[in-house]
PAFI-61279 format. One record per residue (C-alpha): residue in one letter; x, z, y. Coordinates in Angstrom, 1 decimal, padded with zeros to 4 digits. Each point is the difference from the previous one (the first is absolute). Layout:
<recs>
(rec 'A', (X, Z, Y))
...
</recs>
This chain:
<recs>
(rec 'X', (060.2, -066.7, 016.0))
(rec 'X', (003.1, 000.0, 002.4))
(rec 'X', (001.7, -002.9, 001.2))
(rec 'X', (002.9, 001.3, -002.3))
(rec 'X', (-001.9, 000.0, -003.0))
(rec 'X', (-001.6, -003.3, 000.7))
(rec 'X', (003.0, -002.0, 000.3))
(rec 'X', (001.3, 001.6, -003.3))
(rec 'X', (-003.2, -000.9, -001.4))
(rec 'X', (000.1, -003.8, 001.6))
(rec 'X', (003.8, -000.1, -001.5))
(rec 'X', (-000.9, 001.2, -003.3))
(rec 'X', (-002.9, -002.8, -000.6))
(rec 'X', (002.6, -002.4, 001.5))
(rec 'X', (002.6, 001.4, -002.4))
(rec 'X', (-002.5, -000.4, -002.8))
(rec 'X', (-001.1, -003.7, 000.8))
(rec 'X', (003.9, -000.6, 000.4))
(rec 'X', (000.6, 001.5, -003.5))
(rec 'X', (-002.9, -002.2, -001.7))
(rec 'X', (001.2, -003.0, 001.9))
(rec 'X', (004.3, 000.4, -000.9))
(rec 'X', (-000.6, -001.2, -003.7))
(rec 'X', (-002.6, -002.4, -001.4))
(rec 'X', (-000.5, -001.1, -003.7))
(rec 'X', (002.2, -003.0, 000.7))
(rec 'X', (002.7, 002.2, 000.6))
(rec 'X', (001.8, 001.6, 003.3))
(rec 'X', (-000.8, -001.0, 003.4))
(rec 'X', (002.7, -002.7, 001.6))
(rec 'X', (002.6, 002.0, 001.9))
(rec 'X', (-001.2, 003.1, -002.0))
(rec 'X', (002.9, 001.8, -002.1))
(rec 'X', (-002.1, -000.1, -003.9))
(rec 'X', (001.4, 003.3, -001.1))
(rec 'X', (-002.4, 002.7, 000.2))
(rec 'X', (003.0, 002.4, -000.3))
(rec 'X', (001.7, -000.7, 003.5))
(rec 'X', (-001.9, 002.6, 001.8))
(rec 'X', (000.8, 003.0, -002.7))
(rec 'X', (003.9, -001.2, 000.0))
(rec 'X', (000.5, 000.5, 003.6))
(rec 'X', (-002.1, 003.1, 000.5))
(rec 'X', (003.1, 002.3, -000.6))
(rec 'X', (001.7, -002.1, 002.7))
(rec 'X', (-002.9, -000.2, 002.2))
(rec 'X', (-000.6, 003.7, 000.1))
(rec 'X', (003.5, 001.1, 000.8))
(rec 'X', (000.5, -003.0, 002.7))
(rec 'X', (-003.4, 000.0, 001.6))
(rec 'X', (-000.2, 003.6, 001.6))
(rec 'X', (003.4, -000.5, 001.9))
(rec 'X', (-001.2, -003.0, 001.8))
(rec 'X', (-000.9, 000.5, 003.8))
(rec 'X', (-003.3, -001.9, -000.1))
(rec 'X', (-001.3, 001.6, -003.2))
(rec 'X', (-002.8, 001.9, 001.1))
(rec 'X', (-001.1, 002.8, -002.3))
(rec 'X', (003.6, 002.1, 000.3))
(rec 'X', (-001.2, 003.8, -000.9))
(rec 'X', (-002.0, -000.8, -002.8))
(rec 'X', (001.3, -000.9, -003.4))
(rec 'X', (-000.4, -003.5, -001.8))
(rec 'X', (-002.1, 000.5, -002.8))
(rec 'X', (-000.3, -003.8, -001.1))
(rec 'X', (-000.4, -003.9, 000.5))
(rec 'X', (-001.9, -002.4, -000.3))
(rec 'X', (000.4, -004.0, 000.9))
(rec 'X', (-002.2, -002.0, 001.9))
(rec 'X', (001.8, -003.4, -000.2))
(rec 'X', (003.8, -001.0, -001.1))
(rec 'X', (001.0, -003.4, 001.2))
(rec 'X', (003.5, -001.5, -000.9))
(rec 'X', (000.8, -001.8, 002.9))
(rec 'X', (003.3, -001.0, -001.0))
(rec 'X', (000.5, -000.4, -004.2))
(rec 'X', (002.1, 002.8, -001.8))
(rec 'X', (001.9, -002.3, -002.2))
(rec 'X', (003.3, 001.5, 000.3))
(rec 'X', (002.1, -002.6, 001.9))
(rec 'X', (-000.5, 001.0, 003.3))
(rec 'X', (-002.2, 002.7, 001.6))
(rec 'X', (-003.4, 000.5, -000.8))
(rec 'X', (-003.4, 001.3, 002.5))
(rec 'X', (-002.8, 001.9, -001.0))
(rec 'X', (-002.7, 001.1, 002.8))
(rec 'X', (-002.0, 003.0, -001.6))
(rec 'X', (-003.0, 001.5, 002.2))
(rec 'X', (000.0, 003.4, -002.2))
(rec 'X', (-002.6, 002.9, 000.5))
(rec 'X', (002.0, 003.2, -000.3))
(rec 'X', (-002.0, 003.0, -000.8))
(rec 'X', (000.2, 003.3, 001.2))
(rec 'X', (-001.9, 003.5, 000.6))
(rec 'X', (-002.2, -000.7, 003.3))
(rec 'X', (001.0, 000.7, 003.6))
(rec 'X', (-001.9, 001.4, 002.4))
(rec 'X', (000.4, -003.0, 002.9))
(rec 'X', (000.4, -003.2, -002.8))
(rec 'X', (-001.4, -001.0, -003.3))
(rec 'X', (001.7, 001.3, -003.4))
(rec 'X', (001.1, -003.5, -001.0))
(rec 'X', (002.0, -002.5, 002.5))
(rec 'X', (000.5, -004.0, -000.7))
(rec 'X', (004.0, -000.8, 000.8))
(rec 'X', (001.5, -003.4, 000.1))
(rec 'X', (003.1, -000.5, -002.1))
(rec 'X', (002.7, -002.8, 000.1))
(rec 'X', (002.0, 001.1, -002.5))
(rec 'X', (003.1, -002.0, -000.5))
(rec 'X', (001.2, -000.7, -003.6))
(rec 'X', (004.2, -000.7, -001.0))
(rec 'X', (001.8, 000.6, -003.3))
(rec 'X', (002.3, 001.9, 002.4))
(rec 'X', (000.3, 001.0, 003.9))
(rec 'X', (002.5, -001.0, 002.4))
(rec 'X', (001.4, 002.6, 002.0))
(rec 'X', (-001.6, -001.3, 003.1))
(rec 'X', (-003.3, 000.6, -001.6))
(rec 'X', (001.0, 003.8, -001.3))
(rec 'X', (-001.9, 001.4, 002.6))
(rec 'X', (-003.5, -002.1, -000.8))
(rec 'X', (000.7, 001.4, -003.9))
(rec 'X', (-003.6, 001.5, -001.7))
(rec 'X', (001.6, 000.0, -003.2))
(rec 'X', (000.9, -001.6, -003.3))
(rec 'X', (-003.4, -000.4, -002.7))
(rec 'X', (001.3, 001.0, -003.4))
(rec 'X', (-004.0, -001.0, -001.4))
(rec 'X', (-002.4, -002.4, 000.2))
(rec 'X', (000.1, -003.6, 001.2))
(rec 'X', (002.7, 000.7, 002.5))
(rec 'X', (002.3, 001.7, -002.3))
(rec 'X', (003.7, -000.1, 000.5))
(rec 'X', (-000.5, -001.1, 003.9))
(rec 'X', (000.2, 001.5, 002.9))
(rec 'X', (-002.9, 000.6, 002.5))
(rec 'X', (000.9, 000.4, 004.0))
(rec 'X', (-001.8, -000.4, 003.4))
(rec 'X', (-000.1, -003.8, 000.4))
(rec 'X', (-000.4, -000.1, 003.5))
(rec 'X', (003.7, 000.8, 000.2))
(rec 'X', (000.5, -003.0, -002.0))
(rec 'X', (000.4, -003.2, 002.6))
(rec 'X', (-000.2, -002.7, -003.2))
(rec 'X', (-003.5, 001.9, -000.7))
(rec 'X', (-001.3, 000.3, 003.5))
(rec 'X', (000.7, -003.8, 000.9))
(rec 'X', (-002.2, -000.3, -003.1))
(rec 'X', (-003.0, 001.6, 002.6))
(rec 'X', (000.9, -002.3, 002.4))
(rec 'X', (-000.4, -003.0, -001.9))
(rec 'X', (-003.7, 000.9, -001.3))
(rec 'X', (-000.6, 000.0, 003.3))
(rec 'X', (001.2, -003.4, 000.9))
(rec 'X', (-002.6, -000.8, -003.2))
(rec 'X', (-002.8, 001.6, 000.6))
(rec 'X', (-002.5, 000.5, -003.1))
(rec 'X', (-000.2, 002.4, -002.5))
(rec 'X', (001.7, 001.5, -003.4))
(rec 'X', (-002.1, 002.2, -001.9))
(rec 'X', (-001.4, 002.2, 001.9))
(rec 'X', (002.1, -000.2, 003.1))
(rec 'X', (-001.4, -002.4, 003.0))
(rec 'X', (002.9, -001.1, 002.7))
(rec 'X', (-001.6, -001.3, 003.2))
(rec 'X', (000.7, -001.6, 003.3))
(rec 'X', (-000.5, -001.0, 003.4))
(rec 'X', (002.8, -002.4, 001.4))
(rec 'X', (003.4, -001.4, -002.3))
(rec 'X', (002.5, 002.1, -000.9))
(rec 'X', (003.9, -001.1, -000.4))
(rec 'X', (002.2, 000.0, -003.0))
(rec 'X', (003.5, 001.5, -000.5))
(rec 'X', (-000.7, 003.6, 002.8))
(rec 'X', (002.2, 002.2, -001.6))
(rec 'X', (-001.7, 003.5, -000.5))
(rec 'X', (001.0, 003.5, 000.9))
(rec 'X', (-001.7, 003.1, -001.0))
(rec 'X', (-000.9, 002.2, 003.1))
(rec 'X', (001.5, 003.9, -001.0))
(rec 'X', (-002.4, 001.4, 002.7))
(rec 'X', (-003.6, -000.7, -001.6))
(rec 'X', (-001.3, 003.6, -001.1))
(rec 'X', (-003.5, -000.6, -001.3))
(rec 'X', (000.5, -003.5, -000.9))
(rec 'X', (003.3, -002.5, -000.4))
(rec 'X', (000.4, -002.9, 002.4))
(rec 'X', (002.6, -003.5, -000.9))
(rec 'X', (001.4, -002.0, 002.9))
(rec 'X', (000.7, -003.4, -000.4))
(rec 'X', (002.4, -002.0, 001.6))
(rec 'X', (-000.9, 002.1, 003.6))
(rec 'X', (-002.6, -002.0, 000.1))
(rec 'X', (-003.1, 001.6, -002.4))
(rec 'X', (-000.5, 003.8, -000.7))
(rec 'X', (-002.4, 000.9, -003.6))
(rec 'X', (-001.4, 003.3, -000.3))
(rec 'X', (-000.6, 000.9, -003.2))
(rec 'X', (-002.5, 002.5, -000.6))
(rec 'X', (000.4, 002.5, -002.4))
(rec 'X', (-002.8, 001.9, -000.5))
(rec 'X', (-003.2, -002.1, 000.1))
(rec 'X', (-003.6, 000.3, -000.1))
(rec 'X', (-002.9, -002.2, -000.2))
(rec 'X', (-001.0, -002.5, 002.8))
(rec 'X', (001.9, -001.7, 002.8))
(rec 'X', (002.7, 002.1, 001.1))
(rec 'X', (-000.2, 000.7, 003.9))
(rec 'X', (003.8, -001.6, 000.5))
(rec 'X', (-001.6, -003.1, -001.2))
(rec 'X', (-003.7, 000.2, 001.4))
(rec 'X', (000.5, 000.9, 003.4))
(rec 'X', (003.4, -002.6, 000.8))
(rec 'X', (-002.3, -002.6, -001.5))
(rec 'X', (-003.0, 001.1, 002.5))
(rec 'X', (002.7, 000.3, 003.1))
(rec 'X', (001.3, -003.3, -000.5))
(rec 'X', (-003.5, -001.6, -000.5))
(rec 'X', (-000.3, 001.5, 004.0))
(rec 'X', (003.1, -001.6, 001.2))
(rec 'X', (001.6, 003.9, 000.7))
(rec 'X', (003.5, -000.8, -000.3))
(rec 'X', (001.1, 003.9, -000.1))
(rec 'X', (-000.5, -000.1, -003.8))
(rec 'X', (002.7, -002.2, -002.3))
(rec 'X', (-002.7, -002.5, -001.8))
(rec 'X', (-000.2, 000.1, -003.6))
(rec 'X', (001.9, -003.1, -001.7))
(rec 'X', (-000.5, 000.7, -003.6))
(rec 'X', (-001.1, 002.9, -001.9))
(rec 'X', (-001.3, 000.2, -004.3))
(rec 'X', (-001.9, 002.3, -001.5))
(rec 'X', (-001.6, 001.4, -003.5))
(rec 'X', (-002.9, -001.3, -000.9))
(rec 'X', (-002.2, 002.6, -001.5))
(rec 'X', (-003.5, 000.9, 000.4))
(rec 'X', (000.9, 000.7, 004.0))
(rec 'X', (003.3, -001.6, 001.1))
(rec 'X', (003.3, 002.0, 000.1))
(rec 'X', (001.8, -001.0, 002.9))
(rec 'X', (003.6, 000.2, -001.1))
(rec 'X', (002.0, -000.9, 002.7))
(rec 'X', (000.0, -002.5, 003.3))
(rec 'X', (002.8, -002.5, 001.9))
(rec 'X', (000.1, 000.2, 003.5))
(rec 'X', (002.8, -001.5, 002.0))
(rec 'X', (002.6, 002.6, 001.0))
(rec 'X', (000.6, 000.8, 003.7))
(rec 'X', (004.0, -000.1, 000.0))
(rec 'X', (001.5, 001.7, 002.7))
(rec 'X', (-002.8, 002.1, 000.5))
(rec 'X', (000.0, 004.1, 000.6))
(rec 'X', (-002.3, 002.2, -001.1))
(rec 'X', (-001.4, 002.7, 002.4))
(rec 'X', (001.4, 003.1, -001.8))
(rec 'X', (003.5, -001.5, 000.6))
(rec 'X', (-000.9, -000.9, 003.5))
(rec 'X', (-001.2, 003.0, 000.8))
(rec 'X', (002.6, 002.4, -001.3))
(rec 'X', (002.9, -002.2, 001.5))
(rec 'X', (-001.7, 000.7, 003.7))
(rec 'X', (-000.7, 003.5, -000.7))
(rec 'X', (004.1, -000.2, -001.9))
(rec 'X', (001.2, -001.6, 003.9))
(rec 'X', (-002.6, 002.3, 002.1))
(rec 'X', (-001.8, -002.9, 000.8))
(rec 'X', (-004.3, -000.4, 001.2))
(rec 'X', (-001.9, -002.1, -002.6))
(rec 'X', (-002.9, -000.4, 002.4))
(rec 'X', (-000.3, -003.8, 000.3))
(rec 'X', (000.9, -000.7, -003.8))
(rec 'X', (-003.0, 002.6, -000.7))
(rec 'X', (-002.2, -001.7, 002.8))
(rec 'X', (000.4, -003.0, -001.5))
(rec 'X', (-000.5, 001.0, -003.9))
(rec 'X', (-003.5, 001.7, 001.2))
(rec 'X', (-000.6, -003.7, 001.1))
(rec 'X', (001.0, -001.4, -003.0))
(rec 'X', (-002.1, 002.5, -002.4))
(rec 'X', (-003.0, -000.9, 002.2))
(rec 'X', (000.1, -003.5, -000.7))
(rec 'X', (-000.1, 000.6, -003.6))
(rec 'X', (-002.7, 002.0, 000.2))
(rec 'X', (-001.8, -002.3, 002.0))
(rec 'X', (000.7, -003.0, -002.2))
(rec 'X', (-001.2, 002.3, -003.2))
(rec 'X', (-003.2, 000.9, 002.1))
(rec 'X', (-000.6, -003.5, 000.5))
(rec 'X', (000.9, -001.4, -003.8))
(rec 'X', (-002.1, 002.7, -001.9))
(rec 'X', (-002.5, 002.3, 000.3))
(rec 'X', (-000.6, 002.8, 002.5))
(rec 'X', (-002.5, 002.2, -001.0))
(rec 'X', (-001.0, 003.3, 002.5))
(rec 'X', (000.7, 003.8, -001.5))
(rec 'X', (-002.9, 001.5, 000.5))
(rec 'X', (-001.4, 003.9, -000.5))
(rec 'X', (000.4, -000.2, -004.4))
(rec 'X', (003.3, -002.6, 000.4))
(rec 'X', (001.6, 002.7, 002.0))
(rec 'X', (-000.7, 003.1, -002.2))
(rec 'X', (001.5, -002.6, -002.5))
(rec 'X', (002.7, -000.1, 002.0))
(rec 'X', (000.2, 003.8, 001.1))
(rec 'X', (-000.4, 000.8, -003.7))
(rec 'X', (002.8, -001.8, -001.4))
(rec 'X', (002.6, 001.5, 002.8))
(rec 'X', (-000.9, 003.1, -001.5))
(rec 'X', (000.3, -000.6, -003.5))
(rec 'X', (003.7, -001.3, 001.0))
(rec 'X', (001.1, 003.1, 002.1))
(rec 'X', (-002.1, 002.0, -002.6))
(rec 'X', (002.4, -001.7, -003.0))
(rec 'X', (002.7, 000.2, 002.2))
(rec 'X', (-000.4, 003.3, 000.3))
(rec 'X', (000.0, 001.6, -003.1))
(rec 'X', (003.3, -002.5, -001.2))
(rec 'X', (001.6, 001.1, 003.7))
(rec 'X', (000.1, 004.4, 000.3))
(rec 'X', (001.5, -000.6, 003.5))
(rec 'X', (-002.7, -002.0, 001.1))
(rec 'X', (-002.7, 003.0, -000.7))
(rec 'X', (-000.2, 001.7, 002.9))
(rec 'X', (-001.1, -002.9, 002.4))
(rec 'X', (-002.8, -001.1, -002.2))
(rec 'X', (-002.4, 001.4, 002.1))
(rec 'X', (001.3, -001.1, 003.8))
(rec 'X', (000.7, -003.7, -001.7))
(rec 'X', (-004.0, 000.2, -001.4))
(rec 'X', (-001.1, 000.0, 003.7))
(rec 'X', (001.6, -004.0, 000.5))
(rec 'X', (-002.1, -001.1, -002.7))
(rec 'X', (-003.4, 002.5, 001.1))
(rec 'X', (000.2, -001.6, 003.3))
(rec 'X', (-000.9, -003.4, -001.1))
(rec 'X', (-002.1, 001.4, -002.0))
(rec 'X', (-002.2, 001.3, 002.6))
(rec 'X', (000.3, -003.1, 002.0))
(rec 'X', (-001.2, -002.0, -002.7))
(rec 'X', (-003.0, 002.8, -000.6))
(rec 'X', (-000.3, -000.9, 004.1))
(rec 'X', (-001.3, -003.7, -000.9))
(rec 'X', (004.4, -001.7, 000.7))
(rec 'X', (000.6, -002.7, -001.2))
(rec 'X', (003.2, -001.6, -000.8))
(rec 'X', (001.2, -003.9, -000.8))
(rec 'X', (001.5, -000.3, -003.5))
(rec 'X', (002.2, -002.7, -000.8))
(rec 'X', (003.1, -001.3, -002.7))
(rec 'X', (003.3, 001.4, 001.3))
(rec 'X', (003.4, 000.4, -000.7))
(rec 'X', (-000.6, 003.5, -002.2))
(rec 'X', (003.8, 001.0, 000.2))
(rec 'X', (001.4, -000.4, 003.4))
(rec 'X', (002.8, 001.2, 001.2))
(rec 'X', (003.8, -000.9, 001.5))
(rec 'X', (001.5, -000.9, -003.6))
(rec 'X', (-002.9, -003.0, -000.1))
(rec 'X', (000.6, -002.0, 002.9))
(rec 'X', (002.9, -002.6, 000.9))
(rec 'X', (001.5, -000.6, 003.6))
(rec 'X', (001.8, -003.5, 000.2))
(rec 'X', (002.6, -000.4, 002.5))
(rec 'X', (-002.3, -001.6, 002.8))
(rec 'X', (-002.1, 003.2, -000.4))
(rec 'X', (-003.4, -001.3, -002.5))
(rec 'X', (-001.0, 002.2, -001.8))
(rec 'X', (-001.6, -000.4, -003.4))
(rec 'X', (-001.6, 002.4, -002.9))
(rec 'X', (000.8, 000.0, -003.0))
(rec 'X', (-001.3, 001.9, -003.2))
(rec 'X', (-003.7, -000.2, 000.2))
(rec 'X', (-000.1, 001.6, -003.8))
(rec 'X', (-001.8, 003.7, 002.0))
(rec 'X', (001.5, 003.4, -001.5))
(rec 'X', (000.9, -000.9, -003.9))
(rec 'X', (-001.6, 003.5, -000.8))
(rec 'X', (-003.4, -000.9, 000.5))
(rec 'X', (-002.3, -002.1, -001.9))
(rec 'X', (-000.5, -003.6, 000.5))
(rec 'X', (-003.9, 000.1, 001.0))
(rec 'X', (001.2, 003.1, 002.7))
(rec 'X', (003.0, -001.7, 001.5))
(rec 'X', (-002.6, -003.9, 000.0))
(rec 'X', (-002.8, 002.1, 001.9))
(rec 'X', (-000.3, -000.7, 003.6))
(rec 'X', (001.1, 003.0, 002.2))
(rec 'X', (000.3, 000.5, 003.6))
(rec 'X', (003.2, -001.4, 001.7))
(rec 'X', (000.7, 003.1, 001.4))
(rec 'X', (001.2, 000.8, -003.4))
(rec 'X', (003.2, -002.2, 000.3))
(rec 'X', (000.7, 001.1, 003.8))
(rec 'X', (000.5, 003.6, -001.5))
(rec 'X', (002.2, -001.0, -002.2))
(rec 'X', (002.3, -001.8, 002.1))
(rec 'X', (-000.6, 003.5, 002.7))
(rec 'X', (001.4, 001.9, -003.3))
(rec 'X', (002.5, -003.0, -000.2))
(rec 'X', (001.5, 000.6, 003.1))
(rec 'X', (000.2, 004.0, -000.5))
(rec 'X', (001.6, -000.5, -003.3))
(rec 'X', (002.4, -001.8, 002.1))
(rec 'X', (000.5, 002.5, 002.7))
(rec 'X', (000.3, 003.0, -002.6))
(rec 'X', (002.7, -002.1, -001.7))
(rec 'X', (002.1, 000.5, 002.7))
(rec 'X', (002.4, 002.8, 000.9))
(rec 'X', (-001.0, 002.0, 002.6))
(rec 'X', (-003.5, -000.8, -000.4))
(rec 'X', (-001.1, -002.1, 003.0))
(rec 'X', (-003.9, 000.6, 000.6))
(rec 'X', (-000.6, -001.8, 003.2))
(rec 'X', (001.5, -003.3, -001.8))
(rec 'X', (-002.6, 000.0, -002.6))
(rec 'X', (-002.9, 000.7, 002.6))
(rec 'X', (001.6, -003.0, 002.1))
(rec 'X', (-000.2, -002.1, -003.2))
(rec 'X', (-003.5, 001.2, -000.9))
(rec 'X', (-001.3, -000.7, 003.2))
(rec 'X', (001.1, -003.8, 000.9))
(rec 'X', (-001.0, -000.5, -003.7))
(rec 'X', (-003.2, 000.9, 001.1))
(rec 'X', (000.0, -001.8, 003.6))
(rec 'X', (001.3, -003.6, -001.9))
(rec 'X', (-003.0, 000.3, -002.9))
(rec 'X', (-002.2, 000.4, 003.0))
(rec 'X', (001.5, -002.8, 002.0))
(rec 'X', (-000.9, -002.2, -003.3))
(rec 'X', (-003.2, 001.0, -001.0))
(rec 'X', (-002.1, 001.3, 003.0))
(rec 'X', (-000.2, 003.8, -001.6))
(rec 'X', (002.4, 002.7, 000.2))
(rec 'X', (000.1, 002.1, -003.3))
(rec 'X', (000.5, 003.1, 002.2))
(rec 'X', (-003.7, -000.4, 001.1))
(rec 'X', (-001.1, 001.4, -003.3))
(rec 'X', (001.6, 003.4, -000.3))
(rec 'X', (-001.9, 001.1, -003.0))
(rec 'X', (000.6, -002.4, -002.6))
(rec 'X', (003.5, -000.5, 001.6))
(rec 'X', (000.8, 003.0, -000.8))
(rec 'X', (-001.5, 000.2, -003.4))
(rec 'X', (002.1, -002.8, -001.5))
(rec 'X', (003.1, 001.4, 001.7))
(rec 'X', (-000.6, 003.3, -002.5))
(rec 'X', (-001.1, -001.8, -002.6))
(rec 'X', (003.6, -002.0, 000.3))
(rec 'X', (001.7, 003.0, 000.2))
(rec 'X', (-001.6, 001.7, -003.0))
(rec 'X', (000.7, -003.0, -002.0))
(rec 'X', (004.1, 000.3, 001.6))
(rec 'X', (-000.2, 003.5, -001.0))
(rec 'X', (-000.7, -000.7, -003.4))
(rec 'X', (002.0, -003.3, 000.2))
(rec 'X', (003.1, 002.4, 000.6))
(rec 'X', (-000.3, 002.8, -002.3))
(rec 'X', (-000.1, -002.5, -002.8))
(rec 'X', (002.6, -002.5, 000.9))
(rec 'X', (002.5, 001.4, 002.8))
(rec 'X', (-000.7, 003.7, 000.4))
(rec 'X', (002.9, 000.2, 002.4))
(rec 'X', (-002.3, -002.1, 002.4))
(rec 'X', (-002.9, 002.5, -000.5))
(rec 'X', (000.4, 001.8, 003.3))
(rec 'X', (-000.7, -003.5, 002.2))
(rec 'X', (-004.2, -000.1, -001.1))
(rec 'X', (000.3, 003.7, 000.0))
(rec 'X', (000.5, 000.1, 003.4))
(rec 'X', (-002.5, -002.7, 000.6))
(rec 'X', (-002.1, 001.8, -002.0))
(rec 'X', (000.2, 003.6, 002.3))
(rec 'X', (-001.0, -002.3, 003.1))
(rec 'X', (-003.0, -001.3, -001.1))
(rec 'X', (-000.9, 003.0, -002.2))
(rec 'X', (-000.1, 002.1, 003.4))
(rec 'X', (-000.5, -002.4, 003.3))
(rec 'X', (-003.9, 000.5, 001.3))
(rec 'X', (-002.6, -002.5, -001.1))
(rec 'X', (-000.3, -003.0, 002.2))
</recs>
């Protein structure tokens, strides 16, 4: 079975138990809306609403369906003031070749006799069926009387229904929230400057990488990692981690910025990449230390191999342009092949799954930190939880600072090299091994990067197609290491 199959399946028991466990014969759940018809009332709303959201996942396919796994009124709909309804709801559609056919999404869904204008934008739609009839349904993380709500369970840990709120240290009252416009495959709150929420949107059973690995960092003392404060969760058959509060680094740049405002004033960004290579090191080392390392040995590296060429494979057939390099880019992957068939070994640990400039902070004394730990959203959750060689997040961040580079007008080559290379020299400094000193699998997670930019691009920003593309005619044709 793939790993795309077996979450479905592991979401569709969950669904089921949830299902079984939302009504009883002594009536609904506490917190649980009792009408059996909210799910078919908003459908019409839900499938004209859903597709146009940035973080809905299955855009190219059609919606053929829903189905709920838990509805939770959070805050009553009794008419005198605003109502909150959190809805985890399955939404069925024809199978994709790189995810399962049906994906679990978290809903607040906001509930007023009428909107105000400064909520027009947050507007799903108005329910003329069904429990909700006569309202009017909207985004209610625009709301700031419904996200204070979120903040407060916090403050109170415990449960309602089938929603769990942890955590770790106090949290204050009164933060007034703010919905981040930036998020694309989740939403993120900050409150008062001082907390940020990430909301995850589409979830999947099991801890949640964002939550598991900030949790295992902090157990290590590695301060390069905000520390979870508070997170909840649905409790189904595995938990649904639904979204996590970390404290919010005010002030603080991310590298995409920083870099395209030195490349914007024709400026080096040697020392700033120097010293991020030295932070990404000490993450990795505090992640070797906290959780298992296992070694990729000869059948862990065809593994490995294999699934690289599924990807570019996949990639290919949804990417015409991408066609003719199929065979130059199959010689990355073929050389670790052979190395592993050679009797190499290679050190496997958790990493960051998804690194590049966009998920790391700079403050103004020049600490860095990374952020974002959630790995790339369109993989499963047992793929993007498997322990992998570090050298898969350098490539990134090399790809990272390209991305940069090609960004720029005129396209300045020797600054992305520069970049690339102190990156390198700081991990080094940090962790005793340079990732240059394994050519092979360098190599073969820079491609496999690439391919997934390609495909990244064609879907969502075709206009930025030609930057992996170009990426793409390097690797394909530069001689094997």
């Amino acid at each position: 079975m793939s790993e795309a199959a077996s979450t479905h399946v592991a979401l569709a028991k969950s669904t089921r138990k949830s299902a079984r466990n939302s009504t009883t014969k002594h009536g609904p759940r506490p917190g649980a809306p009792a009408d059996g018809a909210l799910l078919p009332s908003l459908a019409p709303l839900l499938h004209e609403w859903l597709p146009r959201q940035r973080w809905f996942a299955g855009k190219g396919a059609p919606v053929t369906g829903f189905s709920l796994v838990s509805a939770t009124e959070m805050l009553p709909v009794d008419g005198t003031g605003p109502g909150l309804i959190h809805l985890l709801v399955q939404v069925q559609q024809p199978s994709l070749s790189a995810r399962p056919a049906d994906d679990c999404y978290q809903l607040l869904l906001g509930v007023r006799q009428s909107l105000p204008p400064r909520l027009a934008s947050a507007l799903i739609g108005g329910v003329t069926q069904g429990p909700l009839a006569g309202r009017t349904v909207y985004d209610g993380l625009h709301d700031p009387r419904l996200t204070g709500l979120l903040l407060e369970r916090f403050r109170r840990p415990g449960s309602l229904g089938p929603l769990r709120f942890e955590r770790t240290a106090p949290v204050p009252a009164g933060l007034a929230p703010r919905v981040l416009d930036t998020e694309q495959s989740n939403s993120s709150l900050v409150y008062g400057d001082a907390y940020i929420l990430k909301i995850f949107r589409r979830v999947f059973p099991g801890t949640n990488p964002d939550l598991e690995l900030p949790l295992a960092l902090t157990r290590e003392g590695c301060g390069r990692v905000p520390a979870p404060v508070a997170w909840f969760e649905a409790a189904t058959r595995e938990p649904l981690t639904l979204g996590v509060l970390q404290p919010f680094l005010r002030g603080a740049r991310d590298g995409w910025q920083l870099a395209l405002a030195a490349l914007a004033e024709g400026r080096d960004f040697v020392p700033e990449a120097r010293a991020l290579g030295r932070a990404t090191a000490e993450v990795h080392t505090a992640l070797a230390t906290a959780l298992p390392t296992p070694s990729l040995q000869g059948p862990q590296t065809t593994h490995l191999v294999a699934r690289m060429k599924r990807r570019l494979e996949a990639a290919a057939q949804a990417v015409p342009d991408l066609v003719p390099y199929v065979p130059g880019l199959h010689t990355s992957f073929d050389a670790v092949t052979a190395l592993g068939h050679q009797g190499r070994n290679w050190a496997a640990q958790r990493i960051h799954g998804d690194l590049h400039l966009g998920q790391t902070l700079r403050a103004d004394d020049g600490f860095w930190s990374l952020i974002d730990f959630e790995g790339e959203p369109s993989r499963p959750l047992p793929e993007r939880r498997r322990p992998q060689p570090p050298v898969r997040d350098v490539a990134g961040m090399l790809r990272s600072f390209d991305y940069a580079a090609r960004s720029h007008h005129p396209w300045n080559a020797e600054w992305a090299a520069r970049c690339r290379a102190a990156y390198c020299e700081g991990y080094a400094e940090a962790s005793g091994a340079d990732p240059r000193s394994e050519p092979e699998l360098l190599r073969a997670h820079e491609t496999d990067k690439a391919v997934y930019e390609v495909l990244y691009e064609a879907r969502h920003r075709p206009g930025w197609l030609p930057v992996p593309m170009a990426a793409i005619h390097r690797l394909a044709t530069a001689p094997t290491a």
